[in-house]
PLY file of the C-alpha trace (Angstrom):
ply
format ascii 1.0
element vertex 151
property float x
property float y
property float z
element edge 150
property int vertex1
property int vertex2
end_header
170.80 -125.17 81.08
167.04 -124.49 80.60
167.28 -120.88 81.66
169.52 -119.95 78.75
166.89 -120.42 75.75
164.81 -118.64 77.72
166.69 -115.90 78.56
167.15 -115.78 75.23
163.73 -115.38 73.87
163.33 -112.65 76.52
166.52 -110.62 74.99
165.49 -111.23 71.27
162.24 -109.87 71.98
163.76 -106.66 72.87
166.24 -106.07 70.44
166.26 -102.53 68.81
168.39 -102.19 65.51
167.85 -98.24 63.84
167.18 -97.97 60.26
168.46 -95.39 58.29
167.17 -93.41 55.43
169.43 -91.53 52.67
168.90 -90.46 49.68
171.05 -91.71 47.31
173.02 -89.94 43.96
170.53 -90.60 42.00
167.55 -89.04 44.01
165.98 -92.13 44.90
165.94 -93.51 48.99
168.31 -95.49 50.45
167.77 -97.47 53.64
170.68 -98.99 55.77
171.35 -99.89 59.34
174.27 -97.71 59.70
174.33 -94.05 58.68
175.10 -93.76 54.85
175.15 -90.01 54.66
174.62 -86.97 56.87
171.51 -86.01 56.25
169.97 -89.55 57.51
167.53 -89.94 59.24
165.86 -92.61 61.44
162.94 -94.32 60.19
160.63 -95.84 62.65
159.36 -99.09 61.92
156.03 -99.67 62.60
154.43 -103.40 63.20
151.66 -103.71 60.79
148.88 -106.96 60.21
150.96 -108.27 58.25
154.47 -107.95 59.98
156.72 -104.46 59.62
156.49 -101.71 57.36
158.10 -98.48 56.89
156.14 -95.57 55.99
153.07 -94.76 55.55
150.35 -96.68 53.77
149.94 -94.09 51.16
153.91 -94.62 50.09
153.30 -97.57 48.80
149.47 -96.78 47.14
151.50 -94.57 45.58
154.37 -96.45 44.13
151.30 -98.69 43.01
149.62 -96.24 41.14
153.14 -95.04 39.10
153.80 -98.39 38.14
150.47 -98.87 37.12
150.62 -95.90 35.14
153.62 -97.06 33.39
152.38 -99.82 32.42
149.05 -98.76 30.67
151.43 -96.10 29.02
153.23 -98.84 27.85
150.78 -100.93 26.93
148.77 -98.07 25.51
151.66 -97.04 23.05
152.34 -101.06 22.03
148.77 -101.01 21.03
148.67 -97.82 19.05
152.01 -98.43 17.19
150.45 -102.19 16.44
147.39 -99.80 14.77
149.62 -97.52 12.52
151.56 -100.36 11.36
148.46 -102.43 10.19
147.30 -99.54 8.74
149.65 -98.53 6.83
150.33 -102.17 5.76
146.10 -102.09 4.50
147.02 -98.80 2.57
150.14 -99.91 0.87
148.45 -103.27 -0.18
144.92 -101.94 -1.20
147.09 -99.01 -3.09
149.19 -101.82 -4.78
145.90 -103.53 -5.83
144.16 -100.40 -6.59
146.84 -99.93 -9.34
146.77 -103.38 -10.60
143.08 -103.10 -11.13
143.00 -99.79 -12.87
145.50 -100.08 -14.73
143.88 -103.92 -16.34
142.35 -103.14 -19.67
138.47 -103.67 -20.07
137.70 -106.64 -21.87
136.67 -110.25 -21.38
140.02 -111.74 -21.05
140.99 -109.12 -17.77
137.24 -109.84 -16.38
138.69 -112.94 -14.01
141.57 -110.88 -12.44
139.46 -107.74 -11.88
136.85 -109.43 -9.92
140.04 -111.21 -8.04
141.84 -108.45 -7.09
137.84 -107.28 -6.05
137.70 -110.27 -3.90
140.97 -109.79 -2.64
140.63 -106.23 -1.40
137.51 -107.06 0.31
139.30 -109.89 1.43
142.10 -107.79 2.97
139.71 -105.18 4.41
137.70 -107.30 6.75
140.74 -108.70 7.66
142.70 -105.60 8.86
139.37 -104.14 10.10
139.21 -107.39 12.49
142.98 -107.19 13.75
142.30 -103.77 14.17
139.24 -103.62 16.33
140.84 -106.44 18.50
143.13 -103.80 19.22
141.01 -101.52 20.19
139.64 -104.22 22.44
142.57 -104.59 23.93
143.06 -100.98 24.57
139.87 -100.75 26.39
140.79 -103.43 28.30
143.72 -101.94 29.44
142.09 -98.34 30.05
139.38 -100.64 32.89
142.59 -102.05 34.05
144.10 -98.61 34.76
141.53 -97.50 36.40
140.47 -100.64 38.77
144.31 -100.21 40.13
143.84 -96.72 41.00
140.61 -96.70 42.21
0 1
1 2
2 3
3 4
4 5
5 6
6 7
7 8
8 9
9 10
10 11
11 12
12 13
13 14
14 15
15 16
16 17
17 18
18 19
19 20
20 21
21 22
22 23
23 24
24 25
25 26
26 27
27 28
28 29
29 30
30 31
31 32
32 33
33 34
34 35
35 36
36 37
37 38
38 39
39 40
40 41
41 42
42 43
43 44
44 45
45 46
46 47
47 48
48 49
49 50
50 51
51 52
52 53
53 54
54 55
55 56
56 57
57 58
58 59
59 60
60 61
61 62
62 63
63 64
64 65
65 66
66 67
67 68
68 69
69 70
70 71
71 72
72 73
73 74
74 75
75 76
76 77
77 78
78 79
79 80
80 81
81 82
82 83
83 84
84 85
85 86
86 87
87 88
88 89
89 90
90 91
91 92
92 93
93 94
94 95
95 96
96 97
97 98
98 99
99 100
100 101
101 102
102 103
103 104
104 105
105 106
106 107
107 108
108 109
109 110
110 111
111 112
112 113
113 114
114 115
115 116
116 117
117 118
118 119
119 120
120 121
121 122
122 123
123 124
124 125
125 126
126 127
127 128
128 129
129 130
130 131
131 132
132 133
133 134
134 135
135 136
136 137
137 138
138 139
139 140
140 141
141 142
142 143
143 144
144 145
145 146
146 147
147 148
148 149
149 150
């Protein structure tokens, strides 16, 4: 009765299984344990540090790097889109207040809304201009993250 977990240990130890590698319809790999096309191929499995891989190193430093990629694209384009649209929202609102004030007659009873609509634009200027270059911030940020992953 003892020998049997043993023997057991001894045949799991030398266990084989073959894994296969397609591609698949839509041009990306496929990896089975039974043949999924004729062009398949064997993949040897290789016993890294850290357990098995398959491939070489560089397969995967490069999946790394494309994702990374996509990401800072994405995150680039969020950021810029979040710039024209605060933009254009300071333009259309200093525009509407531009009018206002211009078109306000001269005299003493206008003099307290034309030094509002004064405050107010510088008001709305440092505002944008601060939402805007924490933008810009985090596009920077996002450029040194870029480039620490594919260093």
């Amino acid at each position: 009765m003892k020998i049997f977990p043993i023997l057991l240990l001894a045949l799991a130890g030398t266990a084989h299984a073959e894994i296969y590698k397609c591609t698949g319809a839509d041009g990306r790999p496929q990896f089975s344990d039974k043949p999924c096309a004729d062009d398949a191929e064997v993949v040897e499995l290789k016993e890294g540090n850290s357990g098995i891989s398959i491939g070489p190193e560089s397969d995967f430093r490069q999946i790394k790097h494309s994702n990374a990629k996509r990401d800072y694209d994405r995150d680039i384009a969020r950021i810029e889109g979040a710039i024209r649209r605060l933009n254009k929202e300071r333009t259309d609102k200093l525009n509407r207040l531009d009018k206002e004030y211009s078109t306000l007659p001269r005299n003493q009873r206008t003099y307290g809304r034309r030094k509002e609509i004064q405050r107010e634009m510088r008001s709305l200027r440092t505002h944008y201009s601060n939402q805007i270059n924490k933008l810009y911030e985090q596009k920077g940020e996002a450029r040194d993250r870029y480039s620490t992953i594919t260093r």
